[in-house]
VOROLO-110887 format. One line per field, with one value per residue (C-alpha): x, y negated, z. Coordinates in nm, 3 decimals, m for minus. Layout:
<recs>
px <- (X,...)
py <- (Y,...)
pz <- (Z,...)
</recs>
This chain:
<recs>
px <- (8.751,9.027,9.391,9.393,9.200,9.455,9.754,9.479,9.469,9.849,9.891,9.633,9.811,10.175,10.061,9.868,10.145,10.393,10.140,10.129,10.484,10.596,10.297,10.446,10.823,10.675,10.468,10.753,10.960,10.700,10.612,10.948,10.925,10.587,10.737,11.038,10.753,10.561,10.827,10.976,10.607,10.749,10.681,10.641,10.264,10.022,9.766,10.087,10.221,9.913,9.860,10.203,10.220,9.857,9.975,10.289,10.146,9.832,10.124,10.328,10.076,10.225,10.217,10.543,10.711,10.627,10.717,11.037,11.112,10.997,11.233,11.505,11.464,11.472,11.770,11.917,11.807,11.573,11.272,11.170,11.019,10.697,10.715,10.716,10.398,10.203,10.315,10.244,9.907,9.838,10.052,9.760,9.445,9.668,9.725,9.298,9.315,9.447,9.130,8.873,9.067,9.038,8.696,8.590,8.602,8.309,8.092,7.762,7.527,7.351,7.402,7.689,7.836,7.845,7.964,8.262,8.409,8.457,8.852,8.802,8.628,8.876,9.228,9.280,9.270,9.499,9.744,9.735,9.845,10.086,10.245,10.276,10.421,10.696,10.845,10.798,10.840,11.243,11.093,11.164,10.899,10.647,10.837,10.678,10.355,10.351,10.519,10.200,9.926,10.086,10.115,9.772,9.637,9.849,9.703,9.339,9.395,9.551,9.254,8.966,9.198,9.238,8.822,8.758,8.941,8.837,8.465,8.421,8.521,8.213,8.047,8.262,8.177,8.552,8.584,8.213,8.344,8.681,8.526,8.252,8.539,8.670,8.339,8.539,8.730,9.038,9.075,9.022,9.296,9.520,9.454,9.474,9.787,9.978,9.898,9.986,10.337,10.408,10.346,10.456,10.127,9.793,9.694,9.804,9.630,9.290,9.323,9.347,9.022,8.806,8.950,8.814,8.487,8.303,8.276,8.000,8.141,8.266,8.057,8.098,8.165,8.450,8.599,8.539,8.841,9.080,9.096,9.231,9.463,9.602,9.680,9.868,10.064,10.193,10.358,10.612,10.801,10.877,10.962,11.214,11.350,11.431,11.698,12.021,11.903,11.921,11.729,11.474,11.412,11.353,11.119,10.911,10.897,10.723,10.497,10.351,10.271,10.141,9.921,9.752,9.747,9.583,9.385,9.307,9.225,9.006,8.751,8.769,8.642,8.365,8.281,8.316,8.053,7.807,7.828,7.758,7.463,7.302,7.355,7.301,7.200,7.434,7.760,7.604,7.543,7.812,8.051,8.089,8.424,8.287,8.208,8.543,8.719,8.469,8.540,8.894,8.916,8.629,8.851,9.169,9.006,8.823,9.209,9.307,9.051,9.099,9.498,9.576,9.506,9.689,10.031,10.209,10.106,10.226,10.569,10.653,10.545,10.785,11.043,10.995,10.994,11.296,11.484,11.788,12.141,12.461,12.676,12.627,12.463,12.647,12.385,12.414,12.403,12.264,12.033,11.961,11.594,11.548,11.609,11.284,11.174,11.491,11.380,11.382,11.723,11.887,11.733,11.869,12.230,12.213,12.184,12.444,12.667,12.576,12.744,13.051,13.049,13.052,13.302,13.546,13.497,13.527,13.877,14.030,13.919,14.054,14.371,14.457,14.377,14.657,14.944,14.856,14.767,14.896,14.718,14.689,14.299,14.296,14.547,14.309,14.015,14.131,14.233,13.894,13.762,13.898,13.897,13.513,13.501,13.691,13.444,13.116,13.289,13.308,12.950,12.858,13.014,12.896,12.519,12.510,12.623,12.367,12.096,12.209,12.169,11.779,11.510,11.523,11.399,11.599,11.608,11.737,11.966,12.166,12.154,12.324,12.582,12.627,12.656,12.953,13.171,13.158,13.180,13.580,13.653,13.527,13.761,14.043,13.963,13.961,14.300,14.476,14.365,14.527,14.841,14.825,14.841,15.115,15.338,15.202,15.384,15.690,15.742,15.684,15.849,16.185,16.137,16.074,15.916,15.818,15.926,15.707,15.662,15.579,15.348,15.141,15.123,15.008,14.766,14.577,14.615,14.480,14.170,14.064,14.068,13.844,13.635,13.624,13.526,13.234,13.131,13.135,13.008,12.685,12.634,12.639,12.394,12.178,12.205,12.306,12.385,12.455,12.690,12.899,12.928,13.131,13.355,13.565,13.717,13.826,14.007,14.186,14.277,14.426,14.620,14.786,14.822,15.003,15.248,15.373,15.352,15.643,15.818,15.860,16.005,16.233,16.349,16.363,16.608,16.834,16.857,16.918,16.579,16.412,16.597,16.526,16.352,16.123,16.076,16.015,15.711,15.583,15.609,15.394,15.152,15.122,15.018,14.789,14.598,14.575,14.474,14.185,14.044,14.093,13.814,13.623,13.619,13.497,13.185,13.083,13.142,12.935,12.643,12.629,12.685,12.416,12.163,12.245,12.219,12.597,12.819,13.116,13.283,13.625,13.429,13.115,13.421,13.615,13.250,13.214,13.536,13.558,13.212,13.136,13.233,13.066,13.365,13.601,13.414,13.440,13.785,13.868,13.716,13.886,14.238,14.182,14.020,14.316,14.636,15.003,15.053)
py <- (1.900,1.632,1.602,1.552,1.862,2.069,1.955,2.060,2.412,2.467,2.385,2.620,2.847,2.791,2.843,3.152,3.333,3.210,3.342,3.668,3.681,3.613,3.812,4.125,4.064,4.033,4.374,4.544,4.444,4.484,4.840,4.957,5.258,5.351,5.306,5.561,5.818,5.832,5.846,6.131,6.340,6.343,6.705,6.884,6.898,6.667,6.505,6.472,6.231,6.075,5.988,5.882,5.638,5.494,5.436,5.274,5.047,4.965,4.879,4.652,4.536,4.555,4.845,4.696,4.733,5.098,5.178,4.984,5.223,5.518,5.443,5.364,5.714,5.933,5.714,5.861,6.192,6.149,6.246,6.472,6.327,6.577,6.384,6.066,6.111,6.202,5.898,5.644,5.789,5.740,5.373,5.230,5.284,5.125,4.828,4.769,4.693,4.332,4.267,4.307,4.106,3.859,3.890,3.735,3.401,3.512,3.540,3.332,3.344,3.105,3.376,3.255,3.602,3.679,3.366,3.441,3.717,3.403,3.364,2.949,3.023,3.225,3.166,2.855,3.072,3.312,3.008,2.911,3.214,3.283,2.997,2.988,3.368,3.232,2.913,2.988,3.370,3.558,3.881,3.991,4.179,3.938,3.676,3.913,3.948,3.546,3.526,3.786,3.613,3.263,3.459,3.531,3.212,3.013,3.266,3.214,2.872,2.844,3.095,2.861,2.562,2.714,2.816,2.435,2.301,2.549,2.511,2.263,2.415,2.592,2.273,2.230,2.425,2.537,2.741,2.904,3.011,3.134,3.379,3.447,3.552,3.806,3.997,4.147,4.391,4.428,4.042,4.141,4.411,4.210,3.885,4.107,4.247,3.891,3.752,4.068,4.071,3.760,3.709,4.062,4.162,4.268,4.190,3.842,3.798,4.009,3.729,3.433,3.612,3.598,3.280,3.188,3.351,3.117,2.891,3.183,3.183,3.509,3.785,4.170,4.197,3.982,4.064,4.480,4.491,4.217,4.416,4.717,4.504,4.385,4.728,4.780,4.447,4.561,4.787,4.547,4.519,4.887,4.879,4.624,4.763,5.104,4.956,5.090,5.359,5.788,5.986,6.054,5.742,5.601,5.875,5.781,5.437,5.562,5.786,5.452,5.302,5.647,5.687,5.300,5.308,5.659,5.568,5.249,5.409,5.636,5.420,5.116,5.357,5.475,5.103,5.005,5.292,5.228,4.863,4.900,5.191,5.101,4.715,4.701,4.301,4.396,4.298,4.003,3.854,3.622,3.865,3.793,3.831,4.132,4.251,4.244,4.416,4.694,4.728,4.718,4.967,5.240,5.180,5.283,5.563,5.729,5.651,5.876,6.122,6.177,6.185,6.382,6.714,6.623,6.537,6.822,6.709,6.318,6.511,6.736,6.422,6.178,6.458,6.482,6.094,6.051,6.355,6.424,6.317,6.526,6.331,6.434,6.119,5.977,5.947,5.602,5.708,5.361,5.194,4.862,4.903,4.995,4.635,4.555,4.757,4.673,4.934,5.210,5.078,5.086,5.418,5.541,5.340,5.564,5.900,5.811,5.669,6.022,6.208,5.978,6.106,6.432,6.411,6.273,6.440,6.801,6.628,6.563,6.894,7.066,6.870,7.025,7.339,7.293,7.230,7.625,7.746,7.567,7.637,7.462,7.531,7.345,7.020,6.955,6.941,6.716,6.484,6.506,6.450,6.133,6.015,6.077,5.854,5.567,5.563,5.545,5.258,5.115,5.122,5.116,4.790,4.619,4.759,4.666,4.334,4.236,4.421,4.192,3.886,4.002,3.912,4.170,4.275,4.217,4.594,4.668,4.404,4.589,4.903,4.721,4.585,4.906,5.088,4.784,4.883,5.236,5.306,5.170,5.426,5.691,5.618,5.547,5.896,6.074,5.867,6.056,6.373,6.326,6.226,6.534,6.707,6.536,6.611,6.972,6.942,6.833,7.099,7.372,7.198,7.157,7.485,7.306,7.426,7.285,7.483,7.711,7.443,7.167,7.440,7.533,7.160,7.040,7.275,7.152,6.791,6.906,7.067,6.741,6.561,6.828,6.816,6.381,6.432,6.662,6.414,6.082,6.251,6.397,6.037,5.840,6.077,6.146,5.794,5.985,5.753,6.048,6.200,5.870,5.799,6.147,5.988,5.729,5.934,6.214,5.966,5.826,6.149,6.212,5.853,6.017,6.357,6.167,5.991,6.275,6.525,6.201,6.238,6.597,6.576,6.314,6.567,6.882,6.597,6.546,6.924,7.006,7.224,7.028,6.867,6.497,6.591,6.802,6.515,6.255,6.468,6.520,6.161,6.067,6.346,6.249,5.877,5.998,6.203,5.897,5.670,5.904,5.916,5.529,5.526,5.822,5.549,5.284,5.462,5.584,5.208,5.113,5.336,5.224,4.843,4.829,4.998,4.725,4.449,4.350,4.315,4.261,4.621,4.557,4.392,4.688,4.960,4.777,4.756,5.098,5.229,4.993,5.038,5.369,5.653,5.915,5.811,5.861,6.241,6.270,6.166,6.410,6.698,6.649,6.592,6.926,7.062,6.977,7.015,7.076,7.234)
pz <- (m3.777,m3.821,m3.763,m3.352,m3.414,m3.622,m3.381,m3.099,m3.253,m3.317,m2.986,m2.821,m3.047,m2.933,m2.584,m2.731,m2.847,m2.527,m2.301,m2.462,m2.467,m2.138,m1.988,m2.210,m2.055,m1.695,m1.692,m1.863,m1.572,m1.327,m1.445,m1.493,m1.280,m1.492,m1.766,m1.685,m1.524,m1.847,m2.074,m1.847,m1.988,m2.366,m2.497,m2.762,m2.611,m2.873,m2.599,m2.352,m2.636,m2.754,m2.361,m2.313,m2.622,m2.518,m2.145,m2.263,m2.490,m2.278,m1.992,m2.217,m2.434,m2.774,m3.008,m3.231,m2.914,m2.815,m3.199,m3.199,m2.886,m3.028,m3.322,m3.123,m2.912,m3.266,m3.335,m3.019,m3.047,m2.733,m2.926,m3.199,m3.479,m3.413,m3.059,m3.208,m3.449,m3.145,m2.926,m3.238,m3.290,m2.930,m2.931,m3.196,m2.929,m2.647,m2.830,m2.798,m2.434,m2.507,m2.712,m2.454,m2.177,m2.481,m2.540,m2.159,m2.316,m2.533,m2.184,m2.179,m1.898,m1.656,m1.390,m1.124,m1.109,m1.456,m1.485,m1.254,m1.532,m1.811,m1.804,m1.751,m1.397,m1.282,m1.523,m1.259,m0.922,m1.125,m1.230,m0.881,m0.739,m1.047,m0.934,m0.542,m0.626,m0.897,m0.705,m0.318,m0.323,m0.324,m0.386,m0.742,m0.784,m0.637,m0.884,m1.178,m1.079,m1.024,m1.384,m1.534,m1.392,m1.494,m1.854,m1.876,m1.730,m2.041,m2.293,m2.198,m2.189,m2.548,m2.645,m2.552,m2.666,m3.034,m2.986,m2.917,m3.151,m3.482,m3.328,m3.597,m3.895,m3.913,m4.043,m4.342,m4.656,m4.757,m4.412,m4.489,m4.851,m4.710,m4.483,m4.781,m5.016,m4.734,m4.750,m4.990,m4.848,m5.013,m4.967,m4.578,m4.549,m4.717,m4.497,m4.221,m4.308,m4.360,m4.084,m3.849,m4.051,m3.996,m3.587,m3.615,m3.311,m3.382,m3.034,m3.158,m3.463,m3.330,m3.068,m3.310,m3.501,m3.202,m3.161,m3.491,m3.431,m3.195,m3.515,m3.598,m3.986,m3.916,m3.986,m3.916,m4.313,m4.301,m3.963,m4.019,m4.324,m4.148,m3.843,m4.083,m4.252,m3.911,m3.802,m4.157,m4.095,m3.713,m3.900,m4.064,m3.700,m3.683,m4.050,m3.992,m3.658,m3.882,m4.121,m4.041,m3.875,m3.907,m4.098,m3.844,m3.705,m4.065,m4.081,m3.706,m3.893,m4.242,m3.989,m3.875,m4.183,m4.349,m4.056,m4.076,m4.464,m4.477,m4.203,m4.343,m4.690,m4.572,m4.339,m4.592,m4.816,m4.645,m4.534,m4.857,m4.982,m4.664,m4.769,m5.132,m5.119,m4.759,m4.767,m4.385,m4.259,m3.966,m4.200,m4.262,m3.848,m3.713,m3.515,m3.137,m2.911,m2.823,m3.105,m3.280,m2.982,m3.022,m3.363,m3.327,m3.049,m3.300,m3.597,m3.420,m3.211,m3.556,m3.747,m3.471,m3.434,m3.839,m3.845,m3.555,m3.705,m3.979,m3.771,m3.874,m4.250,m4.211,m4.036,m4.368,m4.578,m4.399,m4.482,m4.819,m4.841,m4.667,m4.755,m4.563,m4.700,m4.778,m4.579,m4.177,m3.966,m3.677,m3.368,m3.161,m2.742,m2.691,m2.966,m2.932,m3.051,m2.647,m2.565,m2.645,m2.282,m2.005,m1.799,m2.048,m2.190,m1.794,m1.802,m2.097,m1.965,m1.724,m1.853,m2.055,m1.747,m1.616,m1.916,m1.878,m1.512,m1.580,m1.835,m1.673,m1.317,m1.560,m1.751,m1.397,m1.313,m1.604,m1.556,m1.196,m1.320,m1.590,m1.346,m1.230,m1.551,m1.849,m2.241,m2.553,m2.544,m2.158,m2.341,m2.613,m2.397,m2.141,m2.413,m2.586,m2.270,m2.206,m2.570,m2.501,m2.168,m2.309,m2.597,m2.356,m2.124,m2.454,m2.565,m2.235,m2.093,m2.428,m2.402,m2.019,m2.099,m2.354,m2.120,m1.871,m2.068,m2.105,m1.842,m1.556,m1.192,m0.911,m0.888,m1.242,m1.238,m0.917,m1.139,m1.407,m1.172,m1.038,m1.359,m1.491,m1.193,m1.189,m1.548,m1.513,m1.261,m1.455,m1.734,m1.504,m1.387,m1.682,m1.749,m1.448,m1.593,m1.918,m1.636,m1.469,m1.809,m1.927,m1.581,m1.618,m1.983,m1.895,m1.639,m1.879,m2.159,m1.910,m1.727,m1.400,m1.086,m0.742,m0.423,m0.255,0.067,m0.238,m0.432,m0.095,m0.017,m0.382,m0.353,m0.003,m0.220,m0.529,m0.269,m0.132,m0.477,m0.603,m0.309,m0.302,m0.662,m0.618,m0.325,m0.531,m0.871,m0.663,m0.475,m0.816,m1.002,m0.713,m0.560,m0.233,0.043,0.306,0.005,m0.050,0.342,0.294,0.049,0.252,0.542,0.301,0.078,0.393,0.457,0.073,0.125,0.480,0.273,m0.031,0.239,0.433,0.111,0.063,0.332,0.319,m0.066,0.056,0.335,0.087,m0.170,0.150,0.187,m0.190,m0.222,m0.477,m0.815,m0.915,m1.225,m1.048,m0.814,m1.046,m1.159,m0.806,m0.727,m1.061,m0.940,m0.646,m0.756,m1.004,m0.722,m0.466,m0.717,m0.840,m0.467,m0.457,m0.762,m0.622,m0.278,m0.539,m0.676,m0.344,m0.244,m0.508,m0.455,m0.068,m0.168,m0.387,m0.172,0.137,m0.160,m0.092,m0.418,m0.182,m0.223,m0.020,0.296,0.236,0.299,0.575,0.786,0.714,0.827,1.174,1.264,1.246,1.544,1.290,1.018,1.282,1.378,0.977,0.960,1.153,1.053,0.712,0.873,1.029,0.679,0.475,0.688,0.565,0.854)
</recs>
């Protein structure tokens, strides 16, 4: 092996990793909905979380990444930290899969069809295809599958370009005695470990070991204790991922490690013992492809098979190693460990857009109710209330933003558009609430009173706000397109209310039946009202936009309302719903 050879290798490398990477990103996107569906199985149920972190990892093919979620969901309080062990334990035998798609290359056979399953016969059709997808297709989700299959062709390639170019090194004597001093073990684990740490994958570094193996220095004695170490070193991204975080999520982290050094411990030990007293010549055969991604899918099955009894044990261990502080822990909505998986981020964006939602709809609520029925009890929650929304539009707009910035469908990236323009309404909402309370406090604290005609007619008002708020809450949670067509004639409706309710307290000034103070108040009320059906008319907007594909709100409402004789027949029936008559 010379130089042209060593810049061969680090290049078959480069595209090694690359491929991986941008395979990863592309099935993430691609199996977003997957992703959501077996996340949505998390229970307290052991084999419903062992299954759930194997399916998740086998999806996305990384392991680091399923932990760096799981972390970030105990961060969030999405998952227990008894959850969590279960889904880790099943993460590690996911992570296998990659192996054996690896392991093709190792396929040697005169026979055509047999032939057919190496990756070089068929990696070009694949790149081919990958291709014609990416450039010529508009379909997002076509784009991905193009983008995977492009992936996958540039890994295999960089795997049998790093294999040719290390094929070599099994003539010179150093390489020979460098696998020769990892027959001891330790020396094994701990080259295992390195390396994994520092490409922070074991699919990664198993790959660059088979890799590595066609120069047939690497027997089953040497390869056996790396592959442990490599599971020890995927650790390290997890590890990291957990500074800064709670209690708990520092705890999912430790789990990991305690469950591939015990694991680790434990089967080196016996290897070491079945090594030392049986000797058998088997450690000492070159080790195939295929034989390292069967012993790296056994090692991580048996880890499993021993440990999962034992996960209540590793869960009171991580407790006593990470005790719990006197000082109480503040709990991030949105942790930014979920950016490693868009889809389960944007899902997690939008439970918490939800909870904004239904904050703010309840603070409006609350704050009609107060013009009736004034307390002190009713004040402070409407203010919490919208103290509450203003912080998630914070966290919100800033998370969406940098989720945004990430590599996402076509799909999710309408979500994320969707969830940026609601999220302002909802805080403008719960804005008018705290409005309405304040109006409702200056009445009492000046003894004011509206009329009986302005009472009966605020109240009609204050019916169709509730009602266009029920309509536009349910169409935005439920993604309810027959809900938000609903929205837009009742909030016409509230705009003709808010004018005549206008005209009459102009009419009742001219006759002396209402003071200006009390009509100052109605007049702000009466703003505050239309403007919350204006954003109740947004959200609905939004929901209907972004199902057509149209980001052009103003034009998607004006089509609506001249197109449609059933907006007319809806029109209507609100007009004769909510009368002053």
């Amino acid at each position: 092996m010379d130089f042209f050879d060593g810049l061969t290798m680090i290049g078959g490398l480069s595209l090694f990793l690359f491929g991986m990477s941008i395979m990863g990103q592309a099935l993430e996107r691609r199996a977003g909905e997957k992703l959501r569906t077996l996340l949505g199985r998390l229970t307290t149920n052991r084999a419903a979380g062992l299954l759930t972190g194997l399916g998740v990892t086998a999806v996305i093919q990384s392991s680091s990444a399923t932990t760096v979620m799981v972390v970030g969901f105990v961060n969030s309080g999405l998952m227990s930290l008894k959850q969590a062990v279960n889904v880790i334990m099943g993460a590690n035998v996911g992570t296998t899969v990659t192996a054996w798609i690896l392991s093709l290359a190792g396929i040697d056979s005169s026979s055509i069809l047999i032939r057919l399953l190496k990756p070089s016969s068929f990696t070009p059709v694949l790149a081919l295809i990958g291709i014609i997808l990416y450039l010529f297709l508009k379909d997002g989700k076509k784009k991905d599958t193009g983008m995977i299959l492009l992936g996958f062709a540039t890994l295999m390639f960089g795997m049998e370009t790093m294999s040719g170019a290390v094929a070599g090194l099994g003539d010179i004597p150093a390489f020979r005695n460098l696998f020769i001093l990892f027959q001891n073990p330790f020396l094994g684990v701990l080259a295992g470990a390195v390396l994994t740490a520092v490409i922070q994958s074991s699919s990664a570094s198993v790959g660059i070991l088979q890799a590595l193996a066609v120069t047939g220095q690497v027997s089953y004695g040497a390869a056996i204790p790396i592959i442990m170490g490599q599971n020890i070193g995927t650790c390290a991204t997890a590890m990291i991922s957990s500074v800064g975080a709670n209690k708990n999520a520092k705890r999912a982290a430790m789990v990991h490690l305690l469950f591939n050094m015990m694991g680790t411990a434990v089967w080196l030990t016996v290897f070491s013992l079945v090594k030392a007293f049986f000797a058998p010549g088997l450690l000492d055969q070159p080790i195939s492809l295929f034989g390292i991604a069967g012993a790296h899918t056994a090692f991580n099955i048996l880890c499993t098979l021993l440990m999962l009894p034992l996960a209540g044990f590793l869960e009171r261990l991580v407790n006593r190693l990470v005790p719990e502080s006197k000082q109480p822990e503040i709990r991030s909505e949105l942790d930014e460990r979920l950016l490693v998986a868009p889809p389960i981020a944007l899902k997690r964006c939008r439970e918490v857009a939800s909870d904004m939602a239904r904050t703010a709809v309840e603070a409006l609520r609350e704050g009609l109710d107060s013009l009736e029925s004034y307390s002190e009890e009713k004040a402070a929650s409407i203010r919490e209330k919208e103290e509450r929304t203003d912080h998630y539009e914070d966290i919100l707009g800033t998370y969406l933003v940098q989720l945004s910035a990430r590599q996402i469908s076509e799909a999710d990236s309408g979500e994320v558009t969707k969830l940026l323009k609601v999220i302002g309404d909802f805080e403008r909402i719960s804005d008018h609430a705290v409005n309405l309370l304040e109006s409702a406090e200056e009445m009492r604290n000046k003894g004011l009173s509206f009329t009986p005609a302005a009472a009966k007619e605020l109240s009609v008002l204050s019916r169709a706000v509730k009602e266009i708020l029920e309509l536009s809450l349910s169409a935005f949670l439920e993604d309810d397109l027959e809900t938000a067509s609903l929205v837009e004639p009742l909030e016409q409706v509230i705009d003709q209310l808010k004018e005549r309710m206008r005209t009459q307290h102009i009419r009742r000034l001219q006759q002396r039946e209402c003071t200006i103070d009390a009509g100052f108040i109605w007049s702000d009320l009466l703003t505050s009202l239309e403007r919350t059906s204006d954003h109740c008319s947004n959200i609905a907007g939004c929901v209907i936009e972004i199902s057509h594909h149209d980001m052009n709100l103003h034009e998607t409402l004006r089509e609506f309302r001249n197109d449609s004789a059933d907006f007319r027949c809806r029109f209507n029936a609100y007009a004769d719903k909510y009368t002053l008559e």
